[in-house]
N, C-alpha and C positions, 0 to 999 in steps of 0.2 A: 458686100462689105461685112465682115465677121464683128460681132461683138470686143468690145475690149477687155481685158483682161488683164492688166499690169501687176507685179508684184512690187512692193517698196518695202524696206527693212522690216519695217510692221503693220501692212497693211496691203489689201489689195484693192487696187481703183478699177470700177467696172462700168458701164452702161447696166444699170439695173435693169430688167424687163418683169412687164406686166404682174408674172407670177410669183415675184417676190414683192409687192406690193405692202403686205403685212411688216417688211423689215422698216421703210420708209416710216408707214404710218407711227409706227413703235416711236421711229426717232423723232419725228412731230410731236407726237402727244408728249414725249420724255422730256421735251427740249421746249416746248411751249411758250415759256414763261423765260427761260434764257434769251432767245431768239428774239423777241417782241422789238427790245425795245432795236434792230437792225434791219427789221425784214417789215413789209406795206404791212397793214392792218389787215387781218386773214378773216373769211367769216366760216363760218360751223364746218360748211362742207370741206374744205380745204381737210379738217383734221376729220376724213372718212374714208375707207378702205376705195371705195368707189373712184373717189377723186384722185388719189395714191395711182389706181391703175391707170385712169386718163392720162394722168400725168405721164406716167412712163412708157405707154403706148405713145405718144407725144414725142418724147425723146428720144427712144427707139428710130423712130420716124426720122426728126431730125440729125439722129448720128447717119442715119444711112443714106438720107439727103446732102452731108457735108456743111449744113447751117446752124448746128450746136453739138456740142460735145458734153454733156452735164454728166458727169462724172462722181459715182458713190464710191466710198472708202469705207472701205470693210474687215471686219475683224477675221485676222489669219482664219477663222475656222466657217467666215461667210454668215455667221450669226447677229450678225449686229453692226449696226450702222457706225463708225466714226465718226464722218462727216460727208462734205458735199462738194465739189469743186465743180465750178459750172463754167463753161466758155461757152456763153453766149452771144448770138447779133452775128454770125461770122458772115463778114464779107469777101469775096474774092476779085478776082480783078487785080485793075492795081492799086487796092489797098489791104488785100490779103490782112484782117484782123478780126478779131474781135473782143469782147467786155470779159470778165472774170468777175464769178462772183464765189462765196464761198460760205460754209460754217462748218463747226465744230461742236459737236456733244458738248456739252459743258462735262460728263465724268471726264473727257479724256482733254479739255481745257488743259492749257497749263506744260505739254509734254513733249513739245518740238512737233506733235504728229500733223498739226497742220500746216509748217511749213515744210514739211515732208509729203505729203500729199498734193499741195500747189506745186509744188517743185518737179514733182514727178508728171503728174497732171501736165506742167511749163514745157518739158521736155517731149511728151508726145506729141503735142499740139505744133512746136518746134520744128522736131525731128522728122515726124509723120505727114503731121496735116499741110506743114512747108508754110505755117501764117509766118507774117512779117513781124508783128505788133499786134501785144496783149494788150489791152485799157484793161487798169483797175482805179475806180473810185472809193473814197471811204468819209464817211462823217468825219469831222475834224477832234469829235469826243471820244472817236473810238482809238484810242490808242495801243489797242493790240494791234488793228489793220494796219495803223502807221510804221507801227514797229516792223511787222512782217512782210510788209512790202518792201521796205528800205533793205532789210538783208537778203530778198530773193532779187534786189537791183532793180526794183521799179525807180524811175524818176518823176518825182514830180512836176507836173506841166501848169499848174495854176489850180483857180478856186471855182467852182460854177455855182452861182447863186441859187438858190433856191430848187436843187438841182432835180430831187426825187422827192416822192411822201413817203415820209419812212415813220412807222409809228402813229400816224394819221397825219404830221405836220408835214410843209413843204423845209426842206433841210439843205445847206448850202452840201458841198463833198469837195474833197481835195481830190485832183486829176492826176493818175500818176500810169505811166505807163514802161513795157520793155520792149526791146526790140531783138528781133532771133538773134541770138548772139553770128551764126551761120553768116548772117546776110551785113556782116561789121567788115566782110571781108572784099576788099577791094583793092 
């Protein structure tokens, strides 16, 4: 199975591998302190060029496995991280799905680019990989995630208590999911 490679209006979404390790960490260490309060509590190694590569040897792995797609958004010229769009957990069978997670640089906050990257991201995963159903969950305080799922057509499905540790606390998430638009046809 070949690497991905997508182009979107401003951006290209890729399976990073190992050797670009240093672009990830860059977007870590830049993003540190934006990220916190949305993503589990990290410790040291996580922001180390070491653990960078683990990581994307990892996901490498699982794109060629067909059990995650974690997908980087990169600046036309492949210098610089935008963000992160991750499909995680994928099941097949018949429940062909899996979770979406996601961030955004905070320089490029603010610019449409990330529902331009999940959207383009939506469409492979769609089109390609044939899943039936994305799950996206979001804290109920983050009201960017609420915003930008309702206009990429998630629905939401309810509330799960205590759902993830986010931040170090256990945090309730609102349940919102889509379904291939492909498979509405009957």
């Amino acid at each position: 199975m070949n690497m991905i490679n997508i182009k979107s209006p401003r951006t290209e979404l890729t399976i990073l591998e190992p050797n670009n390790a240093g672009l990830l960490l860059e977007y870590r260490l830049t993003n540190r302190d934006h990220l916190t309060p949305w993503e589990p509590v990290r410790n040291e190694s996580f922001y180390t060029l070491e653990q960078c590569e683990r990581q994307l040897t990892a996901q490498c792995k699982s794109f060629k496995e067909g059990t995650g797609f974690q997908l980087t958004a990169l600046t036309p010229d492949r210098k610089e991280v935008i963000g992160l769009c991750n499909f995680n957990n994928v099941i097949q069978g018949v429940f062909q799905a899996c979770h979406l997670g996601y961030s955004i640089s905070k320089k490029y906050e603010g610019q449409g680019l990330m529902h331009e990257i999940v959207s383009t991201g939506m469409n492979y995963i769609f089109q390609e990989a044939k899943l039936h159903r994305i799950m996206a969950n979001y804290i109920p305080d983050n009201h960017r995630s609420a915003t930008l799922l309702k206009k990429l057509g998630f629905e939401e499905e309810g509330r799960a208590k205590s759902y993830l540790k986010i931040a170090g606390k256990w945090q309730d998430h609102i349940l919102t999911s889509k379904i291939n638009p492909a498979d509405h046809k009957e």
